[in-house]
N, C-alpha and C positions, 0 to 999 in steps of 0.2 A: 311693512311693505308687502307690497300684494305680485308677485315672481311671475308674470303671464306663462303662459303654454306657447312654444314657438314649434315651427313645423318647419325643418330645414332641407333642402336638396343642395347635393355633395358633389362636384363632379371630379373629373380625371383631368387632370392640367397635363398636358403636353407628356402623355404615357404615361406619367407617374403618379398615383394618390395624392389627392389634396389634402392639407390638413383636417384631420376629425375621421381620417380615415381610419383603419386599425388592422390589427395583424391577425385578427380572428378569420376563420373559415369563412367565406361569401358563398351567396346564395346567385345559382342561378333564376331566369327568369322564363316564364313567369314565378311570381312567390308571391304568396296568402296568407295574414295570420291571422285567425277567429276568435287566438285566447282562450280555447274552450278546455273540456275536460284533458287533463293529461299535459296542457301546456307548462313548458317552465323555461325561463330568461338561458339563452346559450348561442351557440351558432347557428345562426348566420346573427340572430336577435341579442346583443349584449346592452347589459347596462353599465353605466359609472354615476358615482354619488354616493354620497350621504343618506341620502332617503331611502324610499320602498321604489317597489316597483314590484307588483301581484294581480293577477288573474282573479278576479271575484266575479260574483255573481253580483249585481247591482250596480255595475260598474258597465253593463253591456248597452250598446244600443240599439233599442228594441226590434224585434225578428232576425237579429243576427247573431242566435244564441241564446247562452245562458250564460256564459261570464265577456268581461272588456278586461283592459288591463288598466290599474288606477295604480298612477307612479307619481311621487312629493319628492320633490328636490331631488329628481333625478334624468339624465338623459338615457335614452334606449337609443342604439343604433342598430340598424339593418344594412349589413355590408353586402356589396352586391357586386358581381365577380366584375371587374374591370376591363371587361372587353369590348371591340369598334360595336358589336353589332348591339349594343347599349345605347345608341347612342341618339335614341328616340324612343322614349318612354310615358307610361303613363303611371301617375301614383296616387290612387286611392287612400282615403281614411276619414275616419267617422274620429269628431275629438268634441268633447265637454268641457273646454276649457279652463285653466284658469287665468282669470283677464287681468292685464296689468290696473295696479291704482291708477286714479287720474291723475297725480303728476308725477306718476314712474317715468323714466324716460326712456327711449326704444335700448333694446334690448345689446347690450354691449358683446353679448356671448356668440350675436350674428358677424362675420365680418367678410369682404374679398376673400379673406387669407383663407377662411375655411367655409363657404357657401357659395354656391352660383345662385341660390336665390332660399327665401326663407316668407312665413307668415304667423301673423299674431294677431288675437285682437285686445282692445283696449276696453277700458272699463265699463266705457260709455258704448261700447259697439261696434266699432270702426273697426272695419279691418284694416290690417297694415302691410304691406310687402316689402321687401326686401330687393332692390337690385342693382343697376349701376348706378343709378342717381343716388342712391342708400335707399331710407324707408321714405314710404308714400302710401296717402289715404287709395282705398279701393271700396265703391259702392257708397251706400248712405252713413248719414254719421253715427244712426243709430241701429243699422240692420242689422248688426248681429248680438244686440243687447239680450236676447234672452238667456238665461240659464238650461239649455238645452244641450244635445247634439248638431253638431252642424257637421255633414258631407263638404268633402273638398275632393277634387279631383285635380291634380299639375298634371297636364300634359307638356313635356319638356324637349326641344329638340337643341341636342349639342353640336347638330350641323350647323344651327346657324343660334347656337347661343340664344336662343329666347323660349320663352314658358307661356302658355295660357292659363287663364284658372277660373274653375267651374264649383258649383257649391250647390246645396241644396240644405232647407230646413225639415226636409220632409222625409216620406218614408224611408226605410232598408232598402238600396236598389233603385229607389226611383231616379229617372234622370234628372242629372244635371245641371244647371243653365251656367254660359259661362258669363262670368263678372266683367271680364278683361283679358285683352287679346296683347302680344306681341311683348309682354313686358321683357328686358335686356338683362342676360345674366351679369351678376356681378362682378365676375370675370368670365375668361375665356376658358372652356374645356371642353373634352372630346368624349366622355359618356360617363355614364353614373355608377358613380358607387358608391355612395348612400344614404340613407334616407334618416334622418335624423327627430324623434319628438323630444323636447326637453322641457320641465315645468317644476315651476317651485312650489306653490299651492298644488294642492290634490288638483288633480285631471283626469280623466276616461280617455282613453281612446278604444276604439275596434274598428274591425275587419279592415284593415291595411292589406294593401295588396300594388304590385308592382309587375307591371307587364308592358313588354315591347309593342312599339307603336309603329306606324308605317305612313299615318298622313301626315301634312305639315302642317305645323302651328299656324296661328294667325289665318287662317282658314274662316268662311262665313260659316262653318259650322255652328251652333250656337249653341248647344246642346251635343250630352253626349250620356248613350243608355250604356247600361254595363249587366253583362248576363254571370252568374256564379254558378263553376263546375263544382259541383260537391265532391267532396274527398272519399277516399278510402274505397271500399269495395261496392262499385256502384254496379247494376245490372247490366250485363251488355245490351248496345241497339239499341240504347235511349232516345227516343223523337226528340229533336234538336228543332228549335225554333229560335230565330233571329231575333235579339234584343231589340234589333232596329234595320228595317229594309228601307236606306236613303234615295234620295233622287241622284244623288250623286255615284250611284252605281247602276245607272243607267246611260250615260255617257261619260268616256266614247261605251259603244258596248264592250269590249274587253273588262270594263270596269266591274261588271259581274260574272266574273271568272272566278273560277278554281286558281289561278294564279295574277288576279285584280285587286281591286280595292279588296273588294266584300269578301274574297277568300285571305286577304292579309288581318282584316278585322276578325275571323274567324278565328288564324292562328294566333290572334295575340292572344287567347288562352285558354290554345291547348298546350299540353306537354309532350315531351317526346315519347312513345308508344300509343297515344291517343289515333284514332284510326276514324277519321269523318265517311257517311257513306251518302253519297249524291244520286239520286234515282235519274238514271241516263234514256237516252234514245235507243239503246242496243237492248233493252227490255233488263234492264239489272244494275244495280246498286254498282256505282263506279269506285272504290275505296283508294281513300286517301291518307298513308300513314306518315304521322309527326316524326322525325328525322330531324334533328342535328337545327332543330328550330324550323324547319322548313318542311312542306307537303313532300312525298313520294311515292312511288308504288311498291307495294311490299314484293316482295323484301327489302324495303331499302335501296332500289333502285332508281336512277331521276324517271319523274314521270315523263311521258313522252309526252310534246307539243301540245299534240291536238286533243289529250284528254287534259290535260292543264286549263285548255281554255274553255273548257266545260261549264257552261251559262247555268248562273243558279236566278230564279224569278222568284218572286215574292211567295209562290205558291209549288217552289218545288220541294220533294220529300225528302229531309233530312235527318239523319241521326248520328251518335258518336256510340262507338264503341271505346269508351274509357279504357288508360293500361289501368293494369292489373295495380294497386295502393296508389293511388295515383295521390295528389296532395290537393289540398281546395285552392282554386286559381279564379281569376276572372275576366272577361271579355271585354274591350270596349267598344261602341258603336258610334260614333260620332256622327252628328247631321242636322240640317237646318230645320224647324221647327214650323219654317212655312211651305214646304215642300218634300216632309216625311211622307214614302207611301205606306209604311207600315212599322206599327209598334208593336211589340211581343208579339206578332205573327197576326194581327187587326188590322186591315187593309184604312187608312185614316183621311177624315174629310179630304185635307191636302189633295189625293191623289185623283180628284172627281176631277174625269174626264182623260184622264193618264191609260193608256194602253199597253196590254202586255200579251206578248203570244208564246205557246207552247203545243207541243208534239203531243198525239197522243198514238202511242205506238200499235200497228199493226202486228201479224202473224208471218210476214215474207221473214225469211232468211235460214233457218224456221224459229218464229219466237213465241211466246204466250199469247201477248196482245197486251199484255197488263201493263198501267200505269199509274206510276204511286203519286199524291198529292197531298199537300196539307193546305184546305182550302181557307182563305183569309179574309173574307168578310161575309156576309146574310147573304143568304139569297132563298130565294121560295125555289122550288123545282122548278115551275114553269119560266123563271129568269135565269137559272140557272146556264152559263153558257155552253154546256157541253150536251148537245143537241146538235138536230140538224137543220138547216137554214136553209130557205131556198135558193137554187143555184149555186147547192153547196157541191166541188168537184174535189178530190171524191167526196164519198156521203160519208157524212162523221159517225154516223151510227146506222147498224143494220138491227133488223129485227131478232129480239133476243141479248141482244148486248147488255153488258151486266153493268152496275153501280153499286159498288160499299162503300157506305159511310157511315163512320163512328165519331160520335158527339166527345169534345174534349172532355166530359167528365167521366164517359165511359169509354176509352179510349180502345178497350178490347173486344167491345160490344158493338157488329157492323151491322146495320139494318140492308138488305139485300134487295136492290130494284131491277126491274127488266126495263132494256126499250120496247115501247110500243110503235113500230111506224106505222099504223094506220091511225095511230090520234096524236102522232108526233110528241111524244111526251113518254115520261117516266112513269112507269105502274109499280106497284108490290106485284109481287109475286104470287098472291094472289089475287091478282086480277084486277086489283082498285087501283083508280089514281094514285100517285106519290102525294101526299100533302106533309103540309109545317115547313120550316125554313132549317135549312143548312148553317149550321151555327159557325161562327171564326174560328179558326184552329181545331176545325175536323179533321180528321183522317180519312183518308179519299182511295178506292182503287177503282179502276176503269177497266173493263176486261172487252176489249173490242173483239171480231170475227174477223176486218177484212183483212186484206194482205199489207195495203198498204197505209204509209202512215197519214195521219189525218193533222189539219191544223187548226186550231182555236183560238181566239181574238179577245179578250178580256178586256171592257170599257169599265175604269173603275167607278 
């Protein structure tokens, strides 16, 4: 008999642990597990069984490492602290499964009494779910037949008892696509606590990862990117770029905000001492420190209003300042795939003819003039928007005004241009026209002269 690999989510019945729950340490969230060098089965991660359950090399799926964990007749559980604000989540994992025989019959070990919802697949391919109807086909009957890795993502809301689920055969990190929207958990519960793999035949799994989510299931989202913080002692002022810039945080506008959609997608993974830095209109990095799961201003303060609603665009400069050992986490970006404007910071066909405006800051108050950018799609200089137009009040650029821009592969290398206004256009510095194109995910500073601030109009 051939034991399938099942993949089950656990929740909190009416306050108290649902069965499969345990008495081990729980993990808060976000939590990461890569399997890598130095890992070994304990708190928050235990196992029960008969079998193994070991971290190898060959067991890993590919670019996520150098080992997975390959576990025979055994279940791992991941306990996760049982609190309200659990109670929309997202659950990442890469599994190699082992597929039931074709006349195994679904899986007895799934049930109400200890799952809000679970998946498997079958010999022949099929994937199966778990919910209140019991198990049910999802996708084609043979889509998941190969002997591979396959990506699942649960996005789960215990507000309203239902799950979506997204999958991919494809790269480490690549998005998504979801399968099926709104499926009904098996019972009723109020947030998760925990995340269950169990498999009788050998299995792989890697990079599991469990992080708080903010939008709601059954959404036309259709797809969903996910960005990975790396652990441990990473550089400060890291240049952060958006896994995914949606249309859907573009209205209402509050929706790309420091405290909107796109700043909640942000927090779903960071941790706490994480410090995000948002290049503002006041000529300076606005910093935004992780607290208690939520954005603040350091010290630990609540952020006040009106920097909370601080508009982040496709093309504004971001970075994280990592804490100090921080643990590998990950992000998700949820959004529809016919009206994404931008993937890992690439401004995407979708967004042709989509408009976006930004400040480019003056010297009143007294300030630099400087404004930082990370530019998201081609443009030659002469397309380039940040120039001056006719009948532009005020004049976006005075003679002399500076441009640095560093190419994504040489990120610390700025090539340095002047404005020219008597040929309206960008020179070197020494004296030639600017020529070649501005590549995606440049790095951009703009050092203006006048006083006051200038606005710019971006057709994508």
């Amino acid at each position: 008999m051939n034991i399938r690999t099942t993949l089950m989510i656990v929740g909190v019945l009416g306050g108290v642990a649902a069965v499969g729950s345990t008495s081990v340490a729980s993990t808060t969230l976000p939590y990461a597990q890569g399997f890598e060098s130095g890992f070994s089965l304990g708190d928050p991660l235990t196992d029960v069984g008969s079998g193994t359950a070991v971290a190898v090399g060959g067991a890993e799926k590919t670019g996520a490492g150098d080992q997975g964990l390959r576990i025979t007749n055994k279940k791992v559980t991941l306990a996760v602290d049982p609190v309200p604000q659990y109670d929309n989540v997202w659950i990442q994992v890469y599994i190699k499964p082992a597929k039931a025989g074709a006349l195994d019959p679904d899986p007895t070990s799934v049930t109400s009494a200890n799952a809000s919802g679970a998946l498997y697949i079958t010999s022949t391919g099929q994937l199966k779910v778990f919910t209140s109807s019991g198990w049910g086909n999802v996708g084609g009957p043979t889509q998941f037949s190969g002997d591979l890795y396959y990506g699942f993502i649960i996005h789960a809301n215990y507000a309203t008892d239902t799950w979506d689920l997204y999958s991919t055969s494809g790269a480490y990190k690549s998005a998504m696509t979801k399968l099926v929207s709104n499926l009904a958990f098996s019972t009723l519960a109020t947030a998760l606590s925990s995340v269950v793999v169990e498999s009788g035949n050998q299995a792989d799994i890697d990079a599991l990862a469990v992080s708080r989510g903010f939008t709601a299931v059954g959404t036309s989202d259709d797809k969903v990117a996910v960005y990975e913080h790396a652990a441990g002692a990473t550089p400060p002022l890291q240049d952060f770029t958006l896994a995914a810039y949606a249309s859907r945080y573009t209205s209402p506008a509050d929706a790309k905000s420091v405290s909107g959609a796109l700043g909640n997608d942000i927090l779903s993974g960071l941790v706490n001492g994480d410090d995000l830095y948002v290049w503002n209109v006041n000529d300076a990095f606005a910093i935004y420190r992780v607290n208690s799961g939520a954005f603040y201003d350091p010290p630990q303060s609540p952020t006040a209003p009106d920097e909370n609603l601080m508009y982040i665009y496709s093309n504004t400069r971001l970075m994280i300042d990592p804490a100090n050992s921080r643990p590998q986490t990950f992000g998700f970006y949820p959004y529809v795939n016919t009206t994404v404007y931008a993937i890992g910071g690439t401004i995407q066909p979708t967004a042709a003819g989509q408009t976006e405006s930004f400040a480019l800051n003056g010297i009143s108050g007294p300030r630099s003039g400087f404004t930082a950018l990370t530019w998201p799609e081609t443009d030659t200089f002469a397309d380039l928007p940040i120039k001056d137009g006719p009948g532009d009040s005020p004049d976006r650029l005075t003679q002399g005004d500076r441009l640095y821009v560093a190419a994504p592969s040489t990120p610390n290398a700025y090539a340095e241009y002047w404005w020219n206004n008597a040929a309206n256009a960008w020179y070197r510095f020494n004296g030639q026209p600017a020529s070649g194109s501005i590549a995606p995910g440049s790095s951009m500073w703009v050092k203006r002269q006048a006083g006051i601030d200038a606005s710019v109009t971006v057709t994508h």
